[in-house]
Short mmCIF file of the C-alpha atoms (twelve columns), coordinates in Angstrom:
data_MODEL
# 
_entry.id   MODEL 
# 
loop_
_atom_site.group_PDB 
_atom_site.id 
_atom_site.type_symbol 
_atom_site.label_atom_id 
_atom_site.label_alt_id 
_atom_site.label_comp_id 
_atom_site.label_asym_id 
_atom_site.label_seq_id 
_atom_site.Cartn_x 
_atom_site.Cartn_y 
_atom_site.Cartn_z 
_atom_site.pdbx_PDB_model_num 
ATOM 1  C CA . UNK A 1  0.000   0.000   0.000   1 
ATOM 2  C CA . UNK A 2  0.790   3.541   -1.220  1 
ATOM 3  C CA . UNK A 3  1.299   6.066   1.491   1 
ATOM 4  C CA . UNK A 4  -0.006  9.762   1.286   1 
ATOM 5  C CA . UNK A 5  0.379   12.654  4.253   1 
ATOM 6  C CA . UNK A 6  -1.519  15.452  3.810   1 
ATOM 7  C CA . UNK A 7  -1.965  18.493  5.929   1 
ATOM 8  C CA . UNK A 8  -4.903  19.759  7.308   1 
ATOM 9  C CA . UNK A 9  -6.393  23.162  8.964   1 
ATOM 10 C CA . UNK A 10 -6.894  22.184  13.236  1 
ATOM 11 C CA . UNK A 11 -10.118 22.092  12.367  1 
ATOM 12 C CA . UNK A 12 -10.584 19.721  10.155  1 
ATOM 13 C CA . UNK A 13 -8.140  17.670  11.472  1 
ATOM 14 C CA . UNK A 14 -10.111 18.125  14.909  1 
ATOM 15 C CA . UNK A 15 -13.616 17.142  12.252  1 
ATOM 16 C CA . UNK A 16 -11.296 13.659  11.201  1 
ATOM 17 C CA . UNK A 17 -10.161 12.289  14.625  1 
ATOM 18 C CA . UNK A 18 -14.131 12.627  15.984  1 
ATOM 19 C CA . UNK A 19 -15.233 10.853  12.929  1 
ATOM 20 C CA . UNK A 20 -12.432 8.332   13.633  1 
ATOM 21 C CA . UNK A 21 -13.337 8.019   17.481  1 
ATOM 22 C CA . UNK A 22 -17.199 8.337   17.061  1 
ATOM 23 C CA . UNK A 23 -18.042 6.319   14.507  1 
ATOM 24 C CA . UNK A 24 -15.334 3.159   15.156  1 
ATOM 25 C CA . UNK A 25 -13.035 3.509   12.543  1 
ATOM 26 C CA . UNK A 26 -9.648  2.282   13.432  1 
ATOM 27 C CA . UNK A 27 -7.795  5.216   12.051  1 
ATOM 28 C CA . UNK A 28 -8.043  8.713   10.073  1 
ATOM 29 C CA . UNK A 29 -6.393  6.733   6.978   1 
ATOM 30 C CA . UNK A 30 -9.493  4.348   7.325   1 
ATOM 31 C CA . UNK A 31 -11.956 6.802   7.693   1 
ATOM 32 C CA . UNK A 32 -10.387 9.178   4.232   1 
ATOM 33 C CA . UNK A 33 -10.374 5.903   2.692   1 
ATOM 34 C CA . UNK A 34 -14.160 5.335   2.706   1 
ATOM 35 C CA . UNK A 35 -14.440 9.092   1.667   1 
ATOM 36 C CA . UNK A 36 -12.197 8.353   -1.350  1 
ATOM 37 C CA . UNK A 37 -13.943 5.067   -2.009  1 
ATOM 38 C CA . UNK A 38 -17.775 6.843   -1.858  1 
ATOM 39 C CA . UNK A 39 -16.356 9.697   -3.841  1 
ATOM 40 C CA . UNK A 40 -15.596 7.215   -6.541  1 
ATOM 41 C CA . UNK A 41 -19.268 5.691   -6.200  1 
ATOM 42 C CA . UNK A 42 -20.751 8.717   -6.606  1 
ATOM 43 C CA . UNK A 43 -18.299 9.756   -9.754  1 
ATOM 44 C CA . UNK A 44 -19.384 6.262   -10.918 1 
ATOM 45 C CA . UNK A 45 -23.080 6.626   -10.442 1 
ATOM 46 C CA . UNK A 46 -22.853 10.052  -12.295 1 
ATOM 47 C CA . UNK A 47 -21.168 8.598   -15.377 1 
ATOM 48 C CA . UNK A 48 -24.247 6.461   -15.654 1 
ATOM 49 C CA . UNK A 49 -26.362 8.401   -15.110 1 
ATOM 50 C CA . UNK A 50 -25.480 11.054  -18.059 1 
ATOM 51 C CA . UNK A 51 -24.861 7.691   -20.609 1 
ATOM 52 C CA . UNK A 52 -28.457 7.174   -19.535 1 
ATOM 53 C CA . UNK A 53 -29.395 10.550  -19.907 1 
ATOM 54 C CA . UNK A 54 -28.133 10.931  -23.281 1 
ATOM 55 C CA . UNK A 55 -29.264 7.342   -24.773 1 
ATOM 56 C CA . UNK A 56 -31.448 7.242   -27.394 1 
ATOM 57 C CA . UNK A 57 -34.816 6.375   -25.628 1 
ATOM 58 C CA . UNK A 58 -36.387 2.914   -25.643 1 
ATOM 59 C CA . UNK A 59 -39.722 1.194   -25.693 1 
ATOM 60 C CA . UNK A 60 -41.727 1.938   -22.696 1 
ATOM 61 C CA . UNK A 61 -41.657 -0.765  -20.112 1 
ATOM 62 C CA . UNK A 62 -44.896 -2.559  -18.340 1 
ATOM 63 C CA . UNK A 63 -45.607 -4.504  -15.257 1 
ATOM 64 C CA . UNK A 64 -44.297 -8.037  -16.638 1 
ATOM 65 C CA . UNK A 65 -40.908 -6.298  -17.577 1 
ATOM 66 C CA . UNK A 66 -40.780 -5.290  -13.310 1 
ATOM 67 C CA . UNK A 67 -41.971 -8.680  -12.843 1 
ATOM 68 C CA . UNK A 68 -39.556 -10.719 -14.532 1 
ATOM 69 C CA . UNK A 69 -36.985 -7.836  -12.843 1 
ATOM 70 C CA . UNK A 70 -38.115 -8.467  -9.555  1 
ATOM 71 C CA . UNK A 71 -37.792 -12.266 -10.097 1 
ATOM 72 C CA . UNK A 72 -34.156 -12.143 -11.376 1 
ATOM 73 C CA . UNK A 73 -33.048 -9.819  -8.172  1 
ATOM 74 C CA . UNK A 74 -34.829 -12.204 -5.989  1 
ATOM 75 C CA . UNK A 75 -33.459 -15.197 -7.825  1 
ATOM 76 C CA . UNK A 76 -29.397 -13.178 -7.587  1 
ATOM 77 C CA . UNK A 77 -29.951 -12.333 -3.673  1 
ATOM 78 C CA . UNK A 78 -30.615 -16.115 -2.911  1 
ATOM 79 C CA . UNK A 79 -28.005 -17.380 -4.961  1 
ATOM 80 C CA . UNK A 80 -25.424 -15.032 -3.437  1 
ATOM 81 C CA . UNK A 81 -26.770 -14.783 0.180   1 
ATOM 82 C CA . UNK A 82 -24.778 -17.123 2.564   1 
ATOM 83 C CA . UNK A 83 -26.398 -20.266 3.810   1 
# 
């Protein structure tokens, strides 16, 4: 693993070791880490978003099309989900 230091203002640094202490992670690098790893969801989420946005638009869908959806997440969660 990589390491990084940064510097911070008091007060943030003050903001990172309550985080840390109040919400059990082990240390500040965990606790940026899950920042940097969310920031990339939400990056992520937004590339997909504007591919959807700007894809040509499709055939509207009806109930049997959520059915058949609901099915196959039903049919994923109990064939991942730990006996």
């Amino acid at each position: 693993m990589s390491t990084m230091n940064i510097s911070l203002p008091e007060a943030l640094k003050t903001f990172v070791d309550l985080q840390v202490s109040q919400r059990g992670y082990g240390t500040s690098s965990e606790y940026v880490r899950e920042l940097i790893r969310k920031d990339q969801d939400r990056l992520q989420l937004r590339e997909l978003l504007l591919s959807g946005a700007s894809s040509s638009p499709t055939a509207p869908v009806s109930a049997t099309y959520f059915d058949g959806l609901r099915d196959r997440v039903h049919q994923a969660i109990r064939t991942h989900s730990p006996r």
